[in-house]
N, C-alpha and C positions, 0 to 999 in steps of 0.2 A: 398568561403565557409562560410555559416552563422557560428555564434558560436552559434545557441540555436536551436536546434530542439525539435519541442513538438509533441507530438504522443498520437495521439484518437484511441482507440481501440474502436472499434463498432460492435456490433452484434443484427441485427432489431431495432436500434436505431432512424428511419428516424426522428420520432418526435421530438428526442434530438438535433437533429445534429443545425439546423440553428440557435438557440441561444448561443449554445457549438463555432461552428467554425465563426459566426461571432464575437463573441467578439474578438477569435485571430487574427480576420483581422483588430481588432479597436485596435491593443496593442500599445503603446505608441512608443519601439522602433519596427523599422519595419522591421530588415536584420532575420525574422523568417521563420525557414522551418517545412512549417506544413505537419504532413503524418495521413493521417487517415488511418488504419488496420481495414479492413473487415473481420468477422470473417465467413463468408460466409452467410451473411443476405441473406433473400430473402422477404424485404418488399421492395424492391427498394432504399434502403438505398446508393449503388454507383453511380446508374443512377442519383440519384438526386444531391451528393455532384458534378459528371463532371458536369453537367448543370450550380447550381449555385453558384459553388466554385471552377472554374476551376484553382487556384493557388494552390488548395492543392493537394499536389499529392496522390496515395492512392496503398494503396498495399491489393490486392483483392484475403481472401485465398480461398479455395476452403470448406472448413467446419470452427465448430466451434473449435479452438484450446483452447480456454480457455483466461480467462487477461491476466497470466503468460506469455504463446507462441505467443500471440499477439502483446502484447511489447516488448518482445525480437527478434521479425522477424521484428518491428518498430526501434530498437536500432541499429538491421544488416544493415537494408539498408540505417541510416544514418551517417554521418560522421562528424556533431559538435561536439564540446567541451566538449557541455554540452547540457544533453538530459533532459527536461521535460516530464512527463507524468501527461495527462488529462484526465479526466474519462469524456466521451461524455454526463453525463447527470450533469456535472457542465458548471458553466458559471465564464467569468473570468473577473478581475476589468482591465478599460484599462492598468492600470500599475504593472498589473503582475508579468509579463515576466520581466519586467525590474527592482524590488524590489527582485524580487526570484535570480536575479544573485549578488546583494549586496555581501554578505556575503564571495562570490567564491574566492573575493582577497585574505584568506587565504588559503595557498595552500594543506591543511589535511581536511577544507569541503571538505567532498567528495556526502553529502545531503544536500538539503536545504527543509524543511519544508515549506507549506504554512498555510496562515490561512485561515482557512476552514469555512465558514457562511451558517448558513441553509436557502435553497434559499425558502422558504414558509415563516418562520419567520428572518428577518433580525434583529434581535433584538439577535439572540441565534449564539451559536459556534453548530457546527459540532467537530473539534475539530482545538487547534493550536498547533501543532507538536503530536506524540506518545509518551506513556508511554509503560513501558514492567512491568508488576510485575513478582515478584520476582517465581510465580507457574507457570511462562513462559506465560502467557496471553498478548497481545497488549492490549491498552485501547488510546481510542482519550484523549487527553489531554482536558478538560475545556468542555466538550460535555455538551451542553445544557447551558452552563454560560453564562453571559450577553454577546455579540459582543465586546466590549470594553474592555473587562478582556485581560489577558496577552497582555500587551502595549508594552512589552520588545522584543528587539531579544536577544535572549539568545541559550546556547547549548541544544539540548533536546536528548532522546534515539532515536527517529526513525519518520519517517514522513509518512503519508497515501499515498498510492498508487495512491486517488483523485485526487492528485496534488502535484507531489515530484520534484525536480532535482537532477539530480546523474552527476556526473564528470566523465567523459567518460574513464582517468586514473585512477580511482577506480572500474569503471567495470571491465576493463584489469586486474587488481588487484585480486575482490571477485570472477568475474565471475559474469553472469546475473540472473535473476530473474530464480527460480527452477520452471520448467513445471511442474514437477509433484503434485504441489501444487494445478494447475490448476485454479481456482480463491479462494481467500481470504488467510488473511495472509503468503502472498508471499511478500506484502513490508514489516512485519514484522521481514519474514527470509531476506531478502537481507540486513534490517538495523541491526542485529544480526551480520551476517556474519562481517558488515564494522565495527562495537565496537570490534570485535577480532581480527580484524586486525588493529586497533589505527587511523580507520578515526571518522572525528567528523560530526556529523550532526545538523545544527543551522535552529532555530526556525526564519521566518522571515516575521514580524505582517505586514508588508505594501504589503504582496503578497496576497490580498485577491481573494479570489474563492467562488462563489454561487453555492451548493451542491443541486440537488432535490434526497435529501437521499432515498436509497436504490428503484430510480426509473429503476432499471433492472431487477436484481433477485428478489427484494419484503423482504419487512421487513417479519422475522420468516418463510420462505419457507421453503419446503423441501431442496432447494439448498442450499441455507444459513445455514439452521443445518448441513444437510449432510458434507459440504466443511469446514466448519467451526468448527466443531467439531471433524475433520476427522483431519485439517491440525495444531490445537494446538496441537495435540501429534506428527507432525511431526517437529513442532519448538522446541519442547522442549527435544527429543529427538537426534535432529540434533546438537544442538544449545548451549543448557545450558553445561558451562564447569565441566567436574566431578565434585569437590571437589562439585561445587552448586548443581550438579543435584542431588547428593544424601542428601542432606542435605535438600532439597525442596520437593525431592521427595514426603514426606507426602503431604504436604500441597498443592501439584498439582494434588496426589488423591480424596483427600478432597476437591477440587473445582471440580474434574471430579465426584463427586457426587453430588455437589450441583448443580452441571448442567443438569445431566441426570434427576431430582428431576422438576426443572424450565419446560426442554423443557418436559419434562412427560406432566404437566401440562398443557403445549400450546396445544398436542396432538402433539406432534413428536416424541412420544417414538420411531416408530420405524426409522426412520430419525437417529435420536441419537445413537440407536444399530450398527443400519450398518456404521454409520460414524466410531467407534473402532471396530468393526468387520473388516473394510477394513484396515484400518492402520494396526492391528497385521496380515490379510497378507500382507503387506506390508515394514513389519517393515524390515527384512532382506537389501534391497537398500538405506531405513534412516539411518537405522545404519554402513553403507559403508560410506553414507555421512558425516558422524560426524567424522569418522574416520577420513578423509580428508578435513573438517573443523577445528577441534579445534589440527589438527597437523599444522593448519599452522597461529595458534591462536599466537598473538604477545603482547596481553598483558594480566597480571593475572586476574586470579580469583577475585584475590580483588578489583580491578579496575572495573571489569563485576559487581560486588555484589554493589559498590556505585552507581550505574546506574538505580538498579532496585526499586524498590516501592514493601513495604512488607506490605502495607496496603491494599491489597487483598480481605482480609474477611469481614472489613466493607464495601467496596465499593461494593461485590456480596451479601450481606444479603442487603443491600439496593435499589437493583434489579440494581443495573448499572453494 
């Protein structure tokens, strides 16, 4: 049985696919088990990977499930240690796979971060590990800083869903990625969940990945509003422990105004509407989930509150 499985969710990716799954054939160590999940493409996206990728196996669903349910039917049907996930339109440096399990020797990583390079500019981060501020937002750590910036491994909040590993005893643990997230900030909640339960997630600079940012859904979509603005009120909702939530609360308004203000502007007001139109019907299942997250929450509030970054307001008045 290998110990590293990495898993490509793909949906009409054909183009991505042969710079994404070659490089994991080029990985330095080689006992990898690669599953590509189809999310029921119909550019010919399978036919092509049996042809010329017959070592990866591939799990062919019959529609689109979402990244969420993709990874998670990719986490079911494997059985290592430890599970990478690759986003099919990054590309990965030979020694990946084998810098990304560094850090595993301690046994409370339960994430490991990679460092993320924007693959048009090699000169710029994507991001190196997650930030959470404190109005319950994810943010890439270092996005857009020189490539060379954070040289460190160190512990960080949470890592992109581009390219994470998670410890397959800590899935058992949180439980897997929430469907109903469906795509975007779903590795935000799953690195949530493992900070309330006292796993640590480490930042690790020598696992580089070349990102072609936002080459699926498209930078400012409708997808990307809609999902994206839909699923920060279901992290923060599900996620933030009382005593924080109401103390934040203002200030998680106060960004959900400066947001609907931004995407007005792009022309996604209504994008923007419907993403809080769907959550408040939806809110009644989020808040079942919180119940039975933060009951099985194992460390305080105050512990969660040194994690997060309250510098929020400059960083969205300066458009990041």
């Amino acid at each position: 049985m290998s110990k590293l499985s990495v898993i490509v969710v793909n949906w009409n990716g054909r183009q991505l696919l042969p710079e994404c799954l070659s490089s994991l054939n080029n990985q330095s160590i080689g006992d990898i088990d690669v599953l590509l999940v189809d999310n029921g493409s119909t550019d010919g996206s399978v036919d092509y990977v049996r042809s010329e990728f017959p070592k990866v196996r591939i799990l062919a669903l019959e529609r689109n499930s979402g990244f969420a349910a993709g990874n998670n039917r990719g986490i079911e049907a494997s059985s290592s240690e430890f599970v990478a996930l690759l986003n099919n339109d990054a590309v990965a440096d030979r020694h990946w796979a084998e810098r990304l399990l560094d850090p595993t020797t301690d046994a409370r990583v339960g994430i490991v971060a990679s460092k993320v390079v924007l693959y048009g500019d090699r000169r710029r981060l994507d991001s190196a590990g997650d930030g959470m501020a404190a109005v319950g937002v994810g943010y890439k750590r270092g996005h857009l800083a020189p490539s060379d910036s954070y040289p460190s491994a160190e512990g960080v909040f949470g890592a992109s869903g581009c390219a994470m590993l998670l410890r397959r005893s800590m899935l058992a643990d949180i439980g897997l990625l929430d469907e109903d997230f469906f795509l975007l900030y779903e590795d935000c909640d799953l690195c949530f969940r493992a900070q309330l339960r006292g796993w640590k997630c480490r930042y690790a600079p020598g696992a580089v990945v070349y990102h072609k940012l936002n080459a699926t859904i498209g930078k400012l979509s409708r997808v990307h509003v809609f999902y994206g603005q839909r699923n920060v009120e279901y992290l923060y909702f599900k996620d933030m422990p009382g005593r924080l939530f109401w103390r934040y609360l203002p200030a998680h308004l106060l960004n959900a105004m400066l947001a609907f203000l931004y995407f007005s502007s792009k022309g996604q007001f209504r994008s923007y509407m419907e993403s809080k139109i769907n959550f408040l019907r939806n809110i009644r299942p989020v808040l079942q989930k919180r119940k039975e997250v933060q009951a099985r929450r194992t460390i305080s509030s105050q512990d969660i509150s040194r994690l997060l970054d309250r510098r929020w307001l400059r960083a969205r008045l300066a458009g990041k």
